[in-house]
C-alpha positions in Angstrom: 187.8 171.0 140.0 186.0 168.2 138.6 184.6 165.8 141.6 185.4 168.2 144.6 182.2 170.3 143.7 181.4 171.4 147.4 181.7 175.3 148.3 184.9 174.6 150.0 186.1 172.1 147.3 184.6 168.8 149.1 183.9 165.7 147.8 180.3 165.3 148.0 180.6 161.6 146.4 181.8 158.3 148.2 181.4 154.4 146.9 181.5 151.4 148.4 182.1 147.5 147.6 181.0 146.4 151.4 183.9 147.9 152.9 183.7 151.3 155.3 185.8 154.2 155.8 186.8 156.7 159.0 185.4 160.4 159.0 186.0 162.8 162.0 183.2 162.2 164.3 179.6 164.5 163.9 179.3 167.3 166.4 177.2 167.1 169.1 174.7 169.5 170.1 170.9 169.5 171.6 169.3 170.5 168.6 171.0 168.5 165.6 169.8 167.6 162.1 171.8 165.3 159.8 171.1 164.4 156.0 172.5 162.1 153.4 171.8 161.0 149.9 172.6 157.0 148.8 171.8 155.0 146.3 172.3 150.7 146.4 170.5 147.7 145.1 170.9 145.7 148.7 167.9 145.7 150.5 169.9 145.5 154.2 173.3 147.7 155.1 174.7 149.8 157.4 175.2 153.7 155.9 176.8 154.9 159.2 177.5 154.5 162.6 179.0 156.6 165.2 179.8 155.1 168.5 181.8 153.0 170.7 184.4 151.0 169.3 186.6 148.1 170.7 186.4 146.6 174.4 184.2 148.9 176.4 184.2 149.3 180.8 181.2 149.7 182.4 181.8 153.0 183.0 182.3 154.2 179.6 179.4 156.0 177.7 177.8 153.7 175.1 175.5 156.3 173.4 175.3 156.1 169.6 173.8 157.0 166.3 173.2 154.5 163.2 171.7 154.6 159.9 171.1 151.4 158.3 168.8 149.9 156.0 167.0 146.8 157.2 165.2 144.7 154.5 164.7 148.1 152.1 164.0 150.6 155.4 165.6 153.1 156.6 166.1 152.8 160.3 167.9 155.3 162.9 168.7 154.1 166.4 169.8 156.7 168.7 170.5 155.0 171.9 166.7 153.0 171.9 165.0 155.4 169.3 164.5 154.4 165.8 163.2 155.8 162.1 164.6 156.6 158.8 167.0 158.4 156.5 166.9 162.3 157.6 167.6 162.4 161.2 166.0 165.5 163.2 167.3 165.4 166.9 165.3 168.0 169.0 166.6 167.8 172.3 165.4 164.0 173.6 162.7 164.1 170.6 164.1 162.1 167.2 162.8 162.7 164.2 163.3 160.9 160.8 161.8 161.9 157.6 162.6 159.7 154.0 162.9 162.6 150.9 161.1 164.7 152.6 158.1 162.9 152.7 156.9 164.1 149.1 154.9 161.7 148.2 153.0 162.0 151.2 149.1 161.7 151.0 146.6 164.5 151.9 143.3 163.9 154.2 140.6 164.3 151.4 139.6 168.2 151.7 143.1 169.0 153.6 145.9 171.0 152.8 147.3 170.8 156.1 147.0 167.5 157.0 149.1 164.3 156.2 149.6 160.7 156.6 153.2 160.3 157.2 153.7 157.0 158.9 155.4 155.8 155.7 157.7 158.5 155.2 158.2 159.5 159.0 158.9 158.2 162.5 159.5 159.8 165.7 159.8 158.7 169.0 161.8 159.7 172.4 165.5 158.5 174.2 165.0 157.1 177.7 166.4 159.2 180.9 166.8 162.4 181.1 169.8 162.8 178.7 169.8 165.6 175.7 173.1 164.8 174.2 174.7 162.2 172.5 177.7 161.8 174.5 179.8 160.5 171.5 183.9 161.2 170.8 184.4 158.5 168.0 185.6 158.2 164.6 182.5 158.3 162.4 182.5 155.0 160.7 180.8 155.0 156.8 179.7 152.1 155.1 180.0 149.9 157.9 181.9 148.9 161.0 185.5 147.9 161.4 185.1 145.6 164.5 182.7 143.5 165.5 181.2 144.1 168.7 178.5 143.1 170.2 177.7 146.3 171.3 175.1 147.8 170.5 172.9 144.9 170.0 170.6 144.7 166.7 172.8 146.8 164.6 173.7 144.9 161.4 176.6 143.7 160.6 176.8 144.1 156.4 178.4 146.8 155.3 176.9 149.3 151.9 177.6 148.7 148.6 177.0 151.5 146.2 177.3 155.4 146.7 176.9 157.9 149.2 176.6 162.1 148.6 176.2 165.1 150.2 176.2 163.9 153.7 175.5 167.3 155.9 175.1 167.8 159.6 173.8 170.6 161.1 174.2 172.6 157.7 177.9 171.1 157.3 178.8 169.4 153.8 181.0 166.9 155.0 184.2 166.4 152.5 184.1 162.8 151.4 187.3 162.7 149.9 189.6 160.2 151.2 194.0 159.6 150.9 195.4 156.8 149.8 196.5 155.7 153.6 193.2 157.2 154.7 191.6 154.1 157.2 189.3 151.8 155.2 188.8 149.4 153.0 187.2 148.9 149.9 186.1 152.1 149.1 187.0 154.9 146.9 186.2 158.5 146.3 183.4 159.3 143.8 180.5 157.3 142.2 181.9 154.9 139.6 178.9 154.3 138.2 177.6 158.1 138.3 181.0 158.7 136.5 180.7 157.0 133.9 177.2 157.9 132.8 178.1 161.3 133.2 181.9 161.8 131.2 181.1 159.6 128.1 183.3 159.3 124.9 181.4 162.3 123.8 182.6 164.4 126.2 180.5 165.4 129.7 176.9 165.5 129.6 176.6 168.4 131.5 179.5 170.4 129.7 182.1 172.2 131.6 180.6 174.4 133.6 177.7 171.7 135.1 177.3 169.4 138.1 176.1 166.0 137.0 174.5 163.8 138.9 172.8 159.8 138.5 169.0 160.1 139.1 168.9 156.1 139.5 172.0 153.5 139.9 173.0 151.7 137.1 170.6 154.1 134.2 171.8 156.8 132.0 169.1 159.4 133.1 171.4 162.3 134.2 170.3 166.0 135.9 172.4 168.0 135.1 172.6 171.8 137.4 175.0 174.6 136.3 177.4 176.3 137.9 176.4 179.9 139.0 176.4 182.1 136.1 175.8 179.7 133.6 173.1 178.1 131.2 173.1 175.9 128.4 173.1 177.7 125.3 170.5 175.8 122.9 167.2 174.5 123.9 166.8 171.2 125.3 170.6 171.0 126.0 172.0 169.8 129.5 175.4 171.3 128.7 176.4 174.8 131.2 178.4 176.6 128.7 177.5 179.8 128.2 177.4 182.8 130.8 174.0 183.9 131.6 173.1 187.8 131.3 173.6 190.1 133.9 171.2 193.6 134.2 171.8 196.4 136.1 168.9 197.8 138.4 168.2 201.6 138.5 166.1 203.6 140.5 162.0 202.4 140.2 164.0 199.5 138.0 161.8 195.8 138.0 161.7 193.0 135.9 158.7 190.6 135.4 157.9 187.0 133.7 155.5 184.9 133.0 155.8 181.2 132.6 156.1 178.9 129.5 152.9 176.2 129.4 155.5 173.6 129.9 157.0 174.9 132.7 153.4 176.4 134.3 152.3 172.5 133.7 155.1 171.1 135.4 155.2 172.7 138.9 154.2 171.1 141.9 152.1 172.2 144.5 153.8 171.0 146.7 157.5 171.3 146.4 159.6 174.3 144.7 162.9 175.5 144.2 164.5 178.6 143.3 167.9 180.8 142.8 169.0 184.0 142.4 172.3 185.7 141.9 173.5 189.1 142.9 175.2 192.1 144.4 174.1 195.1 146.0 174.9 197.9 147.9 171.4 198.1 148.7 170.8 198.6 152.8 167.5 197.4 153.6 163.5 197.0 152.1 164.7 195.5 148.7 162.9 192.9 146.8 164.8 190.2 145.0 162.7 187.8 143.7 158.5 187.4 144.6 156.5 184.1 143.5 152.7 185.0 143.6 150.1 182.8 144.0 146.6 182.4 142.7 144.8 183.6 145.5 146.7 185.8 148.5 149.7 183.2 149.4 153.5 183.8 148.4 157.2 183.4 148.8 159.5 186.7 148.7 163.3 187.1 149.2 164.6 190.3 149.7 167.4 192.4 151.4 166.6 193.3 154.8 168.4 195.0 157.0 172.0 193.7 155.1 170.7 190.1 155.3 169.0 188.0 153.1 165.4 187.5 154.5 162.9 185.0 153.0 159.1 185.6 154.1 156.3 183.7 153.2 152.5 182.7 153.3 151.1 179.5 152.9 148.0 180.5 155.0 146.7 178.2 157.6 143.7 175.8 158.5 141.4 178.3 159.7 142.1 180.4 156.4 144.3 183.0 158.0 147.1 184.7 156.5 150.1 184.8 158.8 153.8 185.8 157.4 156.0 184.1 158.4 160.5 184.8 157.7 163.2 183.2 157.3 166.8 184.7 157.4 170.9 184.8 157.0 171.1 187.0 160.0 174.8 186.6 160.5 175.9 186.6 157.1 176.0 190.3 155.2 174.9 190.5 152.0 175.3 194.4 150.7 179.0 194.1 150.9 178.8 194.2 146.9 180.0 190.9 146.2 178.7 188.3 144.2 176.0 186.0 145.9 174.0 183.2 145.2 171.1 182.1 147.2 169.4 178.9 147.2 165.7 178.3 148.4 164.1 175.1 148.2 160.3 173.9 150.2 158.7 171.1 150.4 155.3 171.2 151.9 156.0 173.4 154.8 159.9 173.1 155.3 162.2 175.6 153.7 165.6 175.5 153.1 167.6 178.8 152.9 171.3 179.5 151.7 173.6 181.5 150.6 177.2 180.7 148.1 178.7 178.1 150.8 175.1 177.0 152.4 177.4 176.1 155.5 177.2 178.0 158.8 176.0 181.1 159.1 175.2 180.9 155.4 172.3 178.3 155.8 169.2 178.1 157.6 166.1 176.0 157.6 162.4 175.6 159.5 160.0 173.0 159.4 157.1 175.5 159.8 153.7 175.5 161.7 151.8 172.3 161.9 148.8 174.7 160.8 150.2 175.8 157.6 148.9 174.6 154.2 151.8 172.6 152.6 150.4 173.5 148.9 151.4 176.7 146.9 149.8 177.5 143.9 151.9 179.2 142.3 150.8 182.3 139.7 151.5 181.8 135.8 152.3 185.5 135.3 153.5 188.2 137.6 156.9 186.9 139.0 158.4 190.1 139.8 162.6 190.9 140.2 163.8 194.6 141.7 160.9 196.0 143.3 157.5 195.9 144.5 155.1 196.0 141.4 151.5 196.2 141.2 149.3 195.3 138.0 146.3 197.2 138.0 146.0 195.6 134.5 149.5 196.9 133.5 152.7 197.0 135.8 154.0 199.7 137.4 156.6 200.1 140.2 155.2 200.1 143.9 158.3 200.3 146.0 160.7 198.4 147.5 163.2 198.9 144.7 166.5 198.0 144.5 169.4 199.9 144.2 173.0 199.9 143.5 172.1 196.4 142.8 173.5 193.8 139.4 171.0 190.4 139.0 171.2 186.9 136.7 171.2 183.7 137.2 167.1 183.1 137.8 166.2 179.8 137.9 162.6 178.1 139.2 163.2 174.2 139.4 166.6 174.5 138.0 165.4 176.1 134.8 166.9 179.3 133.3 165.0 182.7 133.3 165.6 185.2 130.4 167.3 188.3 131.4 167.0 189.9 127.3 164.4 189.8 125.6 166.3 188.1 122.9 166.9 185.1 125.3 162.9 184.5 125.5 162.8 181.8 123.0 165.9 179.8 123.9 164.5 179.6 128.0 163.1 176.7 128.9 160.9 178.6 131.6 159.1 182.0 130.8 159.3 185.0 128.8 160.6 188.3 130.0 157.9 190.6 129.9 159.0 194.1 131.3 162.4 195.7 132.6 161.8 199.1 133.0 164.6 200.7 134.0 166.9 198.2 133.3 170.6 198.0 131.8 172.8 195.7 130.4 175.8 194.8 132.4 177.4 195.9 135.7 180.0 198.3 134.6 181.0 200.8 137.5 184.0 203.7 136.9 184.4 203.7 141.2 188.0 204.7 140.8 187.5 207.6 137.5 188.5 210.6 138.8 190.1 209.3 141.9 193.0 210.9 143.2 194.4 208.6 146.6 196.1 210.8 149.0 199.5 212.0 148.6 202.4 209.9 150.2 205.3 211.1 151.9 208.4 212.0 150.7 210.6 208.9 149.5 207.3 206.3 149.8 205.0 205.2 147.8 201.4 206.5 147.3 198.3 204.5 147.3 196.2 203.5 144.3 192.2 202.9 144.0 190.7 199.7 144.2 187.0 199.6 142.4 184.6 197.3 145.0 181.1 197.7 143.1 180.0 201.6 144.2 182.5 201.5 146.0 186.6 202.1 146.5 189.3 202.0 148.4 192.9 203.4 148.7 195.2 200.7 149.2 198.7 200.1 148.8 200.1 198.8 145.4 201.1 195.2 144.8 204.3 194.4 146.1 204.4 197.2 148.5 202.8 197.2 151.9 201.3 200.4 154.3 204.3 202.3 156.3 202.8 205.3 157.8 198.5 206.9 157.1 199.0 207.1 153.4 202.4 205.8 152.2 203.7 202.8 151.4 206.9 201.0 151.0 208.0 198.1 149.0 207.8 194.5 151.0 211.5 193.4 151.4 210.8 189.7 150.2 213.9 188.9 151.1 214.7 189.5 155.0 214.0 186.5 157.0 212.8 184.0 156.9 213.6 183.6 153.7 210.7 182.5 151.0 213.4 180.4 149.4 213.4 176.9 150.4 216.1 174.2 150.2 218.8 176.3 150.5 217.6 178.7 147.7 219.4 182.2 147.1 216.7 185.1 146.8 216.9 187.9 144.6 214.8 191.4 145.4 213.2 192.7 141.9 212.8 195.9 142.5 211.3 197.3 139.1 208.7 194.5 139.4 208.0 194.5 143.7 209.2 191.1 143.3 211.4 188.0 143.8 212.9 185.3 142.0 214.5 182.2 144.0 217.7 181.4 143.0 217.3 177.2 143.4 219.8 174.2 144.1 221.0 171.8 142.1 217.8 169.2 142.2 215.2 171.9 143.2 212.7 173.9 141.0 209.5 175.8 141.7 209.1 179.2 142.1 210.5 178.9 145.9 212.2 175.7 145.6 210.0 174.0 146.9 209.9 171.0 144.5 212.5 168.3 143.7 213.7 168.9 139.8 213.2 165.8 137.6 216.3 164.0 136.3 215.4 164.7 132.8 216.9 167.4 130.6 215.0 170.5 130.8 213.2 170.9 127.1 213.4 167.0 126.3 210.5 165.6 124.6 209.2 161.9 124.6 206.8 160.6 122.2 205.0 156.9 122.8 206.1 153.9 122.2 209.5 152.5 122.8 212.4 153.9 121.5 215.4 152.1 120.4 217.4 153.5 123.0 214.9 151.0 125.6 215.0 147.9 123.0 219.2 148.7 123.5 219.1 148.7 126.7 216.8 145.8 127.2 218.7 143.7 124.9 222.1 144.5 126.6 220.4 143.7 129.7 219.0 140.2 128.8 222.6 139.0 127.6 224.3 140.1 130.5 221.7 138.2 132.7 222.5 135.0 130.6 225.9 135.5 130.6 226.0 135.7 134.7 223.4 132.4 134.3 225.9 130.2 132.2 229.1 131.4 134.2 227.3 130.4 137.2 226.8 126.8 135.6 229.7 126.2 134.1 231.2 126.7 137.8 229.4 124.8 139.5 229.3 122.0 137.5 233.8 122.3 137.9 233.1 121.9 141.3 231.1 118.8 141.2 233.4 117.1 138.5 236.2 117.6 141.1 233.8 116.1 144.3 233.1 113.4 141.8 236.8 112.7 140.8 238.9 112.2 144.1 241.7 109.5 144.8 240.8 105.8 145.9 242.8 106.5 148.6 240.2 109.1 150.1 239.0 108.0 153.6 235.5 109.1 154.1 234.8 108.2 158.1 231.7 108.8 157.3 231.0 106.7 153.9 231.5 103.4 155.7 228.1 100.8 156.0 229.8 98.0 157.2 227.6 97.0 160.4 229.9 96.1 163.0 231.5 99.5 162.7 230.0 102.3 164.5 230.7 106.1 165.9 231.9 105.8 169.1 228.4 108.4 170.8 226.2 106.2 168.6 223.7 104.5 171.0 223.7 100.7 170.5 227.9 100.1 170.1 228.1 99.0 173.8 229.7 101.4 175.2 228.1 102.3 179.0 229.1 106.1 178.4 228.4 107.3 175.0 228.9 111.1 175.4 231.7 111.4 178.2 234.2 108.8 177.4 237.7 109.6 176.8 238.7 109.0 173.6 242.4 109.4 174.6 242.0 105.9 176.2 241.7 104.1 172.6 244.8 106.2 171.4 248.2 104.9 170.7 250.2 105.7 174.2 252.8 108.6 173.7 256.3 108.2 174.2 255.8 109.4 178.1 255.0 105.8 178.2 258.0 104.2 176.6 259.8 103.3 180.2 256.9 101.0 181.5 256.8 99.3 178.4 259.5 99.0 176.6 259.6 98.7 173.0 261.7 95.7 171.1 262.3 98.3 168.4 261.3 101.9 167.3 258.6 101.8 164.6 259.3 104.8 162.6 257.0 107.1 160.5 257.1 106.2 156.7 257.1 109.2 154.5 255.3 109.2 151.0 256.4 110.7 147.5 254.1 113.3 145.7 253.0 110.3 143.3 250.3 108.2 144.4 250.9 104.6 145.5 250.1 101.4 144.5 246.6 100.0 146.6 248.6 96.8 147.5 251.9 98.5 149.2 249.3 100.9 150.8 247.2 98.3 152.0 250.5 96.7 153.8 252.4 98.7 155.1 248.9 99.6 157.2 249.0 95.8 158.3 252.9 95.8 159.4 252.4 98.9 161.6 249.2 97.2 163.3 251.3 94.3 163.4 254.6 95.2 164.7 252.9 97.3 167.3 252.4 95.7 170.7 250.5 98.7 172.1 248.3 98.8 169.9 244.8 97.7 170.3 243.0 95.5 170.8 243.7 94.3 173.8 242.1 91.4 175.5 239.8 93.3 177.6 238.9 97.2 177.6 237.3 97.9 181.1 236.0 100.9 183.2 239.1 101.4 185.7 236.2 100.6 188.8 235.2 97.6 186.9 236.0 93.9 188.5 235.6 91.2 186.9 235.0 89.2 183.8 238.1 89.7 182.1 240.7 89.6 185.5 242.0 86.3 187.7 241.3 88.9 190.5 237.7 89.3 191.9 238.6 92.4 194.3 241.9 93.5 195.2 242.5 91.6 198.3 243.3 88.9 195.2 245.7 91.0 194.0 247.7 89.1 196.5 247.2 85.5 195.9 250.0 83.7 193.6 247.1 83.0 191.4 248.9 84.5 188.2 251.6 82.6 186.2 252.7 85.6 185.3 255.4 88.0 186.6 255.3 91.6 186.5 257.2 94.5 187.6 255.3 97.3 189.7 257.7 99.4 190.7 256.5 102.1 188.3 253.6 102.6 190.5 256.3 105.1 192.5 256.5 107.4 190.0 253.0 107.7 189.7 252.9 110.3 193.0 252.4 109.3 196.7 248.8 108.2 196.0 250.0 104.8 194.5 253.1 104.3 196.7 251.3 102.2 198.9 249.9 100.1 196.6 253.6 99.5 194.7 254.7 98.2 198.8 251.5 96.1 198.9 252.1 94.3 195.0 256.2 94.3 195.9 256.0 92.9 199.7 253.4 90.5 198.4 256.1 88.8 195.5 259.0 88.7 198.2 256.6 87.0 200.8 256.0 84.7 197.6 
């Protein structure tokens, strides 16, 4: 799948626009290493950081690991230890080595002997902790807080891309959700993308893995897919299978470079591949890389395992061997493999398919070794052990049972006909004795799998490369030794989901689901779409959607103007009321006011009774007796004239002697002002002219009786 081109279908590719994004958090362990591959234009970022996040106790661990570059550095702080790109941990020992240090410089007469300060630091955590007591979320392209903690550790996050981040052998997937925490970031290179998939097509053709040798140029490398090659010289594009050979007994192969290639090796670093499968135990060869003098690089099958030995001979001129091998991961099981060696200087790098686990393996050698291998022009051997005494001829250590292709040195395609020599990029076959085309095997001809019993189903063979097996047929699973009988697909649970009715196919050791109404799939397990089964669309719009858009617009307008039109009824009507209207609140004359306005005089101007400024009710009519009963006056539906409205309003005011106002309004504890009476010992003075009747008083209840005797003995005293 284009993008997710890890063993396990990763994304090895991540950019970011100084933002950062959450990844499960690296595993700890004494011995550690951790690699990644980046490529920006900043000069100072933070790659990663794994560590303490958010408000920290004084109890809780604060150990940590960060990669960031600091004005074009790399630097690695591990609790107080610093250095650059690669990080080695070795117990308390840290290690960091930029590509590998490459481009290293030799002492003059040395093979052995480097200066690495500018490609390598190292130094040593404090205390006597190993581990890097870390549990957090590993945070990419920066931080998302701002802490404090740890101190020094800068505070701009990356801009550009980020690949093939492993740790301890494991190719971290990069590939990220769309709720996946983070922020601006996305999965892939942008800018790898789109040098590599132009409107030509991609560079490196279906079968190829292209990748950006600097950010922001069009130089490409381009590295095929196992089992393929481009199929013209000088072409990046991987489409075309490469050959595979069949190895017999005393069977070999040999090559001898091209000029071009010969002239472009490095002493100092190679790279190399091999695919196969064998059946082969133990003691063959795979592929041997001579040397000028008595130094070389082997991979063969050793005891089931890939096992890589080599000799770069040491300072003192001695030749040890040393090996490096897949110990845990079998390799004669006759499947395909494809194994991967790369050195540089003296570190090699060993995997097989995945290059994850067990499948990978690496050592960074003897300080003593030379870290230059010449490597010979001619005599590149595949299959067996060969001597050339001048010719070739087999020594041993043949392979058997054993299919080859896919040789590559430095990513370059070996021939594996004769015919393919002038299309290679990199040698010429010379011999293949021995040697057929293909990897045909008849494992099952002639194979008769044990009878079943009665009523069951027999076994069938299964070819597995020199190799079979009896196993039961598809659709049918093992009852008893040899027999078989058909899988009932059908018994619970039930494959069908949503509801889904299952049907047994017997003929073809089968099922078919039986979906729902709104369900498809081949177990209902997907929601059908609303449109007709076999309906095609074409682009553009069809005028079906200019109807319906058109219908759509009018009927908004139409809602629009009916809206309008009401409202503007409405407002015509406000506008358009009788001159009789009383609005209590439309008048502005200043010496009327609301009676809880503050400023009208009154002491209480929240609490006062109201009732008080009422006409009295007819409850009152015996104290003060009216000269005549004023009567309602009762209107006709048609409106009135102003003038008759205006007084007959007058005459009722008029004609009504309860009606306020009165001379004076006062609180009922009030004395004074408006009253003859300063307190109401007056009350029985003769000062008044007038006369007045209190006998009502009684029949206000026994509270007021004695003042009725006091106002009535005082006017007979009088």
């Amino acid at each position: 799948m284009p993008g997710f081109d890890g063993a396990r279908c990763q994304q090895t590719t991540h950019s970011f626009s100084n933002g950062y994004v959450l990844y499960p958090p690296l595993a700890q362990c004494e011995d550690s290493v951790t690699s990644i591959e980046f490529a920006t234009r900043m000069d100072t970022a933070l790659i990663f950081y794994n560590g303490p996040s958010g408000s920290l106790a004084n109890h809780q661990p604060r150990d940590f690991v960060s990669l960031a570059l600091i004005s074009g550095y790399p630097q690695v702080i591990v609790d107080h230890g610093s250095g650059n790109v690669t990080l080695y941990v070795d117990g308390k020992a840290v290690r960091v080595i930029v590509d590998r240090c490459q481009s290293s410089e030799f002492l003059s007469g040395s093979e052995s002997v480097e200066d690495r300060r500018p490609c390598e630091a190292s130094g040593s955590t404090l205390g006597r902790n190993k581990y890097l007591n870390v549990n957090h979320m590993l945070q990419m392209g920066g931080r998302y807080d701002v802490l404090e903690y740890p101190p020094g550790l800068t505070r701009r996050r990356f801009d550009g891309c980020i690949r093939n981040f492993i740790h301890n052998g494991e190719l971290y997937d990069l590939h990220t959700s769309r709720h996946h925490p983070g922020e601006n970031h996305r999965n892939g290179c942008p800018e790898e993308d789109s040098v590599c998939n132009t409107i030509q097509g991609q560079k490196c053709g279906p079968r190829g893995r292209c990748q950006m040798v600097v950010l922001g140029q069009s130089d490409v490398e381009c590295t095929c897919d196992p089992g393929f090659r481009p199929s013209e010289p000088g072409s990046k594009k991987c489409d075309t299978k490469t050959s595979v050979r069949d190895l017999k007994s005393r069977s070999y192969m040999t090559w001898t470079l091209k000029n071009e290639m010969f002239n472009m090796l490095a002493k100092q670093e190679v790279s190399f591949q091999i695919r196969f499968r064998t059946r082969d135990p133990d003691g063959g060869i795979l592929l041997h890389l001579p040397s000028n003098s008595q130094e070389f690089i082997t991979l063969q099958i050793v005891n089931n395992h890939v096992e890589l030995t080599y000799n770069l001979r040491d300072d003192t001129s001695s030749l040890f061997d040393h090996s490096l091998s897949l110990s845990s991961a079998p390799a004669n099981n006759g499947q395909w493999h494809t194994v991967h060696v790369h050195r540089i200087g003296r570190w090699f790098q060993l995997k097989m398919d995945s290059g994850e686990g067990r499948y990978f393996n690496e050592t960074f050698g003897s300080n003593k070794d030379s870290q230059f291998f010449y490597m010979k022009r001619d005599q590149i051997v595949a299959g067996a052990r060969v001597s050339f005494d001048p010719s070739a001829y087999y020594n041993g250590k043949g392979l058997t049972q054993t299919c080859i292709t896919d040789i590559r040195i430095d990513n370059m395609w070996f021939p594996m006909k004769s015919d393919e020599n002038s299309i290679s990029p990199a040698a010429i076959l010379e011999h293949s004795p021995e040697v057929e085309h293909g990897c045909n095997r008849t494992d099952c001809l002639g194979v008769r799998c044990p009878a079943p019993d009665e009523n069951y189903i027999a076994q069938v063979c299964y070819p597995l490369f020199d190799h079979y097996e009896c196993r039961c047929p598809k659709g049918t699973q093992p009852y008893t030794g040899v027999s078989c009988q058909p899988i009932k697909f059908c018994t619970d649970p039930s494959p069908c989901k949503a509801g889904g009715r299952c049907i047994e196919l017997v003929e073809k050791r089968t099922f078919r689901c039986d979906c729902p109404k709104g369900w498809i799939g081949p177990t209902c397990n997907q929601q059908a779409s609303t449109v007709p089964e076999g309906a095609v669309f074409t682009a553009g719009v069809t005028p079906e959607v200019i109807i319906i858009i058109v219908v759509s617009v009018f009927a908004v307008l139409l809602i629009a103007s009916l809206v309008f039109l009401l409202l503007w009824v409405v407002n015509r009507g406000s506008r358009e009321k009788s001159i009789l209207y009383d609005d209590q609140y439309d008048d502005i004359r200043e010496n009327v006011m609301d009676h809880d306005e503050e400023g009208a005089g009154e002491e209480d101007q929240d609490c006062y009774d109201i009732s008080r400024l009422q006409k009295p009710n007819s409850s009152m009519d015996r104290y003060q007796p009216l000269t005549a009963k004023l009567l309602g006056r009762s209107y006709t539906g048609d409106p009135p004239d102003v003038g008759d409205f205006i007084e007959d309003k007058l005459r009722d005011i008029d004609e009504d002697p309860t009606a306020p106002p009165h001379d004076n309004v006062m609180e009922f504890d009030f004395e004074g002002f408006g009253s003859d009476a300063g307190s109401l010992s007056s009350l029985n003075t003769a000062s008044s002219d007038n006369d007045q009747e209190y006998n009502y008083l009684e029949d206000w209840g026994p509270k007021f009786a004695k003042l009725a005797n006091m106002y009535n003995s005082g006017e007979e005293d009088l």
